[in-house]
C-alpha positions in Angstrom: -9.5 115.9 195.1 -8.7 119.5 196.2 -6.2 121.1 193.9 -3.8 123.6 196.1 -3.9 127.0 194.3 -0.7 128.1 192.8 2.2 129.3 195.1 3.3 133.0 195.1 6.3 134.7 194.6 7.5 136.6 197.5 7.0 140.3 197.3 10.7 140.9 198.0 11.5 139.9 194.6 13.0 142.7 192.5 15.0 141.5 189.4 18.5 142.7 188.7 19.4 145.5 186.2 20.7 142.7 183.6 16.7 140.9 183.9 13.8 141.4 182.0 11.5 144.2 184.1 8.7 142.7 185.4 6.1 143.9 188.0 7.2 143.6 191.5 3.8 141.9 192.4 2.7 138.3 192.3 3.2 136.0 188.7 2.3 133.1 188.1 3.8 129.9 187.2 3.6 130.5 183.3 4.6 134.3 183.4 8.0 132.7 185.9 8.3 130.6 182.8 8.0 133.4 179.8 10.6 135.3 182.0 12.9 132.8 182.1 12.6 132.1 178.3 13.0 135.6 177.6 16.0 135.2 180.4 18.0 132.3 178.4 17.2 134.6 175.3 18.7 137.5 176.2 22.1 135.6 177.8 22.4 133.7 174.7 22.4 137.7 172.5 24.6 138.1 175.2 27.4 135.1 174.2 26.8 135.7 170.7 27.7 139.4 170.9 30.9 138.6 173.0 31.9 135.3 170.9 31.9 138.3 167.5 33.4 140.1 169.6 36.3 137.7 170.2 36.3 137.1 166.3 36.7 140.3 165.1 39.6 140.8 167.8 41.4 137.3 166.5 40.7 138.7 163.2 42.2 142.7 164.2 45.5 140.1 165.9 45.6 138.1 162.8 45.6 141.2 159.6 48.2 142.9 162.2 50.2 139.8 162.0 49.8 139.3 158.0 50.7 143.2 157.7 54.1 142.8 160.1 54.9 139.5 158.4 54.6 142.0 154.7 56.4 144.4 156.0 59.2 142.1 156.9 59.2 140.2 153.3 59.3 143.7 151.4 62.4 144.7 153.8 64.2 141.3 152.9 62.9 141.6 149.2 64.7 145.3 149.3 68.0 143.7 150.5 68.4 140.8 148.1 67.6 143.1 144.9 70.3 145.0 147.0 72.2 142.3 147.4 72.1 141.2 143.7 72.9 144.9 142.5 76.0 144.8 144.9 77.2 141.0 143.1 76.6 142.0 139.8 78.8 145.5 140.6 81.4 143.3 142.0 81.2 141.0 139.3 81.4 143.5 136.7 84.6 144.8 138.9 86.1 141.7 138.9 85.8 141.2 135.3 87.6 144.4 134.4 90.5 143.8 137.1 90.7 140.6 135.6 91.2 142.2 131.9 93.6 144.7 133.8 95.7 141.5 135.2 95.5 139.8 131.5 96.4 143.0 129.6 99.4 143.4 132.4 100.7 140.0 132.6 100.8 140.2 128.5 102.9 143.0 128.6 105.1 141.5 131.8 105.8 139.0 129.6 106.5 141.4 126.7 109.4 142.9 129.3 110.6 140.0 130.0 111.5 138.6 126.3 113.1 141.7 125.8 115.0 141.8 128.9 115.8 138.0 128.1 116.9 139.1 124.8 118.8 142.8 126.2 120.7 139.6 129.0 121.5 137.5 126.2 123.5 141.0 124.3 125.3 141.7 126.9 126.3 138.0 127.8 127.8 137.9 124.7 129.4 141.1 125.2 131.0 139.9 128.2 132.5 137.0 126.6 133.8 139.1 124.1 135.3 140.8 126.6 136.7 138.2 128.0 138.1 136.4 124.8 139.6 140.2 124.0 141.4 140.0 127.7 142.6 136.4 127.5 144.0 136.9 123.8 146.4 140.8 125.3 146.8 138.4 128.4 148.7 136.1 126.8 150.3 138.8 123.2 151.3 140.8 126.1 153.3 138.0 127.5 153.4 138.7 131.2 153.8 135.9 133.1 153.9 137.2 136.9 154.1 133.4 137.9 157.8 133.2 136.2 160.1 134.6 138.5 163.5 133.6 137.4 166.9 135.2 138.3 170.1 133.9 138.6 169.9 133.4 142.4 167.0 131.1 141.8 168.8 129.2 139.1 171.8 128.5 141.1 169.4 127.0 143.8 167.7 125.1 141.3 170.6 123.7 139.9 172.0 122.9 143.7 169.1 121.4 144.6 168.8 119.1 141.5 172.5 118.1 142.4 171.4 116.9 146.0 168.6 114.9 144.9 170.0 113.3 141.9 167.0 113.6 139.7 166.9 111.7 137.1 164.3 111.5 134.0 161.2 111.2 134.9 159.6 107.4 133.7 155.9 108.1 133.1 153.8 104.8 134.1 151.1 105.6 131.5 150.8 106.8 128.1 148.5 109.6 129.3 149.3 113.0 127.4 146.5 115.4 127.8 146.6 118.6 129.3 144.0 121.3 130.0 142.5 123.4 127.1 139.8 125.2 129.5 136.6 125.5 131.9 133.8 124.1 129.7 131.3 123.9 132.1 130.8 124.6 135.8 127.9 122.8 138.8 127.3 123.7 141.8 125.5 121.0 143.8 124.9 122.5 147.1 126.8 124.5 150.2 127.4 122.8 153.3 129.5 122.9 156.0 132.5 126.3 156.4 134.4 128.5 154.3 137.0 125.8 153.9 136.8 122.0 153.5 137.5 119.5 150.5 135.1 117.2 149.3 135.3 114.3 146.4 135.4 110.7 145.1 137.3 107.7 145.3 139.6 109.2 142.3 141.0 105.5 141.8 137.3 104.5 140.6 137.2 102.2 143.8 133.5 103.2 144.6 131.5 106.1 144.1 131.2 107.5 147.7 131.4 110.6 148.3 133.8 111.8 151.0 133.4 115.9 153.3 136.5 116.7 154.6 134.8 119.8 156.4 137.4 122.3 158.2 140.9 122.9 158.3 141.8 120.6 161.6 138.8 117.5 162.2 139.3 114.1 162.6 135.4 112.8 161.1 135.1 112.7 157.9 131.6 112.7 156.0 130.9 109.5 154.0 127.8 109.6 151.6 126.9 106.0 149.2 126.6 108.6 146.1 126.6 111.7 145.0 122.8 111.9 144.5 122.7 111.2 148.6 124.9 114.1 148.9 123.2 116.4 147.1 119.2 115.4 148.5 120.9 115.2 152.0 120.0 118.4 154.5 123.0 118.8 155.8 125.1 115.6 156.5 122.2 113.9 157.3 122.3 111.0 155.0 125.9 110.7 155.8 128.0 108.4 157.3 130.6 109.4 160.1 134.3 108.1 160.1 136.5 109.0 162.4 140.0 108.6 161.9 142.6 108.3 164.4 144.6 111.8 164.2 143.4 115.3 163.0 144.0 116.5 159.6 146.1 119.8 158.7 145.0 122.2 155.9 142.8 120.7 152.9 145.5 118.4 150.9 143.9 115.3 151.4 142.7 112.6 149.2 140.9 109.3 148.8 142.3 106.3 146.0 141.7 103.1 146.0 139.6 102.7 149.2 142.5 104.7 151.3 142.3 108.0 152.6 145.7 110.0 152.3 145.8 112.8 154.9 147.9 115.2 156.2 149.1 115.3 159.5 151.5 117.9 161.4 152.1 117.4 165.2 155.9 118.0 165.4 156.7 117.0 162.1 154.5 116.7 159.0 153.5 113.1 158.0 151.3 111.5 155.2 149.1 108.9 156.9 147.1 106.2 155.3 143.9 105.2 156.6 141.7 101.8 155.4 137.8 103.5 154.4 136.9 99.3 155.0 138.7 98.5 157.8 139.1 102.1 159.9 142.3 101.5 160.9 145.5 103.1 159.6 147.9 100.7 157.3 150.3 103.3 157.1 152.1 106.5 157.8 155.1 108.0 157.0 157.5 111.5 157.9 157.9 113.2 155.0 161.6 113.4 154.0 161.6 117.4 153.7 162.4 119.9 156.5 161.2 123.4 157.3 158.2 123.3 156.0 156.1 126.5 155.0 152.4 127.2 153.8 152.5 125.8 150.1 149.5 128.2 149.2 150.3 132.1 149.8 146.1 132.4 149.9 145.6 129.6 151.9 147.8 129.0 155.0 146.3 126.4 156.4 147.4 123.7 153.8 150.6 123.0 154.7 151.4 120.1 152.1 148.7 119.0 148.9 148.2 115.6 148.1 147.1 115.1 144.4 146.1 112.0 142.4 146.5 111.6 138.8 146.6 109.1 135.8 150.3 108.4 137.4 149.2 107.8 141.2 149.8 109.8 144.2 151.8 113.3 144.6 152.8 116.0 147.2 152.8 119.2 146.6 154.9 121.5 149.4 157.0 124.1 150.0 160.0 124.6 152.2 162.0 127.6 153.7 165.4 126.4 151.5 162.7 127.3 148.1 160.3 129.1 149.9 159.1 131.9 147.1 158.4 128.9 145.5 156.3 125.4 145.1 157.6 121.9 145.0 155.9 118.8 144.1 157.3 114.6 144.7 156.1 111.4 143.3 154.9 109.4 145.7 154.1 105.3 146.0 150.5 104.9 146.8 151.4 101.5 148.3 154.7 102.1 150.2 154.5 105.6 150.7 157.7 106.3 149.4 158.8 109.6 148.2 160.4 108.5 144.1 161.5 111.9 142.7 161.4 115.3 143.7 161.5 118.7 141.3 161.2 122.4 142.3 159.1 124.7 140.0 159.5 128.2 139.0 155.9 128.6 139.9 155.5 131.4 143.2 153.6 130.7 146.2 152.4 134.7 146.3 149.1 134.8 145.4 148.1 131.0 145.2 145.3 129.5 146.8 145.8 125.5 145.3 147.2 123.6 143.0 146.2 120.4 141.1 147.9 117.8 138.2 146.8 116.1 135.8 149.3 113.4 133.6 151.9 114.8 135.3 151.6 118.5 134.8 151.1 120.9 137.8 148.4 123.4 137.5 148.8 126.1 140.3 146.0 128.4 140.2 146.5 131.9 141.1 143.6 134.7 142.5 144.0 137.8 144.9 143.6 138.5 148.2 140.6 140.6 147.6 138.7 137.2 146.0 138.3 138.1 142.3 138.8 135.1 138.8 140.7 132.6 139.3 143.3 131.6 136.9 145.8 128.8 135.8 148.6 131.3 135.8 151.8 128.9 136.2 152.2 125.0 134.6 154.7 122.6 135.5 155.9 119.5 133.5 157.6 116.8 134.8 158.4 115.6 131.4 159.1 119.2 129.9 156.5 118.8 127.3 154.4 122.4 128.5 155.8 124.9 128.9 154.5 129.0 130.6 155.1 130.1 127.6 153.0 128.0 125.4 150.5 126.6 128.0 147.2 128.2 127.6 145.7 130.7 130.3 142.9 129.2 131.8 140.1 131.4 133.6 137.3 130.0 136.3 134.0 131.4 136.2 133.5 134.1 138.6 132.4 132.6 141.6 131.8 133.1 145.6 135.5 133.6 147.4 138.7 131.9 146.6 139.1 128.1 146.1 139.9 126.0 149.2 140.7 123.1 147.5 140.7 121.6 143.8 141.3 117.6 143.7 141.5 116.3 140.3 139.4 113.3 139.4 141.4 111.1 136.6 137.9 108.5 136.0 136.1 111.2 135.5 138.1 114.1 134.3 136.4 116.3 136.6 137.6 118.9 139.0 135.7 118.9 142.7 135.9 122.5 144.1 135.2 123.9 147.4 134.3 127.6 147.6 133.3 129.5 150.6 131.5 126.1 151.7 130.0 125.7 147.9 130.5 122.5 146.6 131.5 122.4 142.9 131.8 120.8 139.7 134.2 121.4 137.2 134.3 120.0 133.7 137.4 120.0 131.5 138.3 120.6 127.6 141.2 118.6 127.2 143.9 118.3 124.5 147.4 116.5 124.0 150.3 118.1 124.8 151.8 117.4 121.6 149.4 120.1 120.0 150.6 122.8 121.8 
């Protein structure tokens, strides 16, 4: 058979400036093939080149990369070695301000033994001075509280003929008197400037009673003292309203009764149940013309007073009115037993207070300064001004708005400038005067 010679190329083919030059005339079927090898040769040069060319670029990207991520650790290693030179500096300063604090505090402390010690001299100077001032108080025997002249005696003596007084019968054996202040508390400050506050002084309970102002009708009732004194305010307390108003700060509470003062038209002592609330009893007391029984606190019109004997009133009227009077009273019946007038002035007092049946009236000025047992009244004549010692208070706020004896405890609830405070006494027998 025939074989049909092989089939040319067109003439027309020219190859592009990427292909292998090759005449423009006729090829054969082997040279088409050699080109093409030659062709697929030179394309895969071609992908080689541009696949090292890619590499080396990845490889440029990549050491540009390491050298910015370098860059970046020698920057942060810079600021942590200047971040530790920075913390040891401040360590270092801390160090020496804390020697600086030690070596201060030391001699702080230093100071303040020998200002302890410089306070502790002068304290005692101070009592010196006082001891020196109490003893020419009483060698230089002025008694300003002793005001006796012949007018005053011939009203004393027509006065004792009108009430028939007759010797005083004590109930008890009681005989002690005051020797002085030993020791002073204040437990707190609540309420005003004037108020009384203080037990049952018959040893009924232990509740505490805050007679705040000068003219209320609630009184205050704590279960102890210790309520009283953790209380804000009168908080913990106990309201109990009485029927009437009190006048002044003379009240008291004995034997589960509170004894208040009352003045409308007349005065009158009214008795008042603390279990029941309700009044038992009340009565006008048998005096007229009243006046202010405390020149430095007008308020208190009449002081009632409870000691180892019972109840007392102490008052003043216009008939004796440079001067204080006191009466025995009957807790029970309210009935007035005996009735004296002392020689001790209302000028200048601000309360009053008795204890076995001697009146203390104690005596300040009206520019607040020590107060002072100035003027002592027996009822048995066993102390007398003259040989009574002169007792001083520790310099305090203001002037005393009230003082109520406490016979259970022998204690002397104060109330200054809206302090309330605790007095205990040194005590001695009369006899040893």
């Amino acid at each position: 058979m025939a074989v049909a010679p092989p089939r040319q190329l067109s003439k027309t083919f020219q190859p592009t400036s990427g292909s292998l030059l090759v005449p423009s005339h006729s090829l054969t079927s082997s040279q088409v093939f050699a080109v093409a090898q030659r062709f697929l040769c030179c394309n895969k040069m071609r992908g080689f080149a541009l696949l090292l060319a890619l590499v080396y670029s990845a490889t440029a990207q990549h050491q540009a990369l390491i050298d910015y991520l370098e860059r970046r650790l020698l920057a942060i290693e810079d600021r942590i070695s200047l971040w530790q030179e920075q913390t040891t500096r401040y360590a270092s300063e801390l160090r020496e301000l804390k020697q600086q604090m030690v070596s201060q505090l030391e001699s702080l402390d230093k100071e303040k033994e020998t200002l302890r010690t410089t306070l502790d001299g002068v304290g005692t100077r101070v009592d010196r001075v006082e001891r020196e001032l109490d003893y020419l108080e009483t060698q230089n025997g002025a008694q300003p509280c002793v005001d006796v002249d012949d007018k005053l005696i011939e009203q004393q003596v027509t006065l004792v003929k009108e009430k028939q007084k007759g010797k005083y019968f004590k109930l008890t054996d009681c005989s002690d008197m005051i020797s002085s202040i030993k020791a002073m508390k204040i437990l707190k400050r609540v309420g005003g400037p004037k108020g009384m506050w203080t037990k049952d002084t018959g040893g009924a309970s232990g509740k505490v009673y805050i007679f705040n102002g000068t003219a209320e009708d609630t009184i205050n009732e704590f279960a102890t003292v210790q309520d009283f004194t953790r209380s804000a305010g009168f908080s913990l307390s106990t309201d109990l309203k009485i029927p009437s108003s009190w006048k002044g700060t003379g009240h008291v509470v004995y034997n589960n009764h509170v004894y208040y003062v009352n003045q409308e038209e007349e005065i009158k002592v009214v008795k008042f149940d603390t279990k029941n609330k309700s009044i038992t009893d009340s009565v006008v007391f048998p005096v007229q013309d009243h006046v202010p029984v405390y020149g430095l606190n007008p308020e208190t019109v009449m002081d009632l007073a409870v000691d180892e004997e019972g109840l007392w009133a102490i008052y003043a009227t216009r008939q004796n009115e440079r001067h204080i009077s006191m009466a025995k009273m009957d807790s029970k019946s309210l009935d007035v037993e005996q009735m004296w007038d002392t020689n001790c002035p209302r000028e200048n007092a601000e309360t009053a207070f008795i204890i076995c049946g001697t009146l203390y009236v104690v005596y300040n000025t009206k520019q607040p300064g020590r107060s002072r047992v100035q003027c002592v009244f027996d009822v048995n004549d066993l102390v007398t001004n003259e040989e009574a010692p002169l007792v001083y208070f520790p310099k305090r706020y203001g002037f005393h708005a009230s003082l109520k004896y406490n016979p259970q405890e022998q204690l002397l609830y104060a109330w200054d400038d809206g302090y309330q405070i605790l007095y205990k006494l040194s005590m001695k027998k009369k006899l040893e005067i």
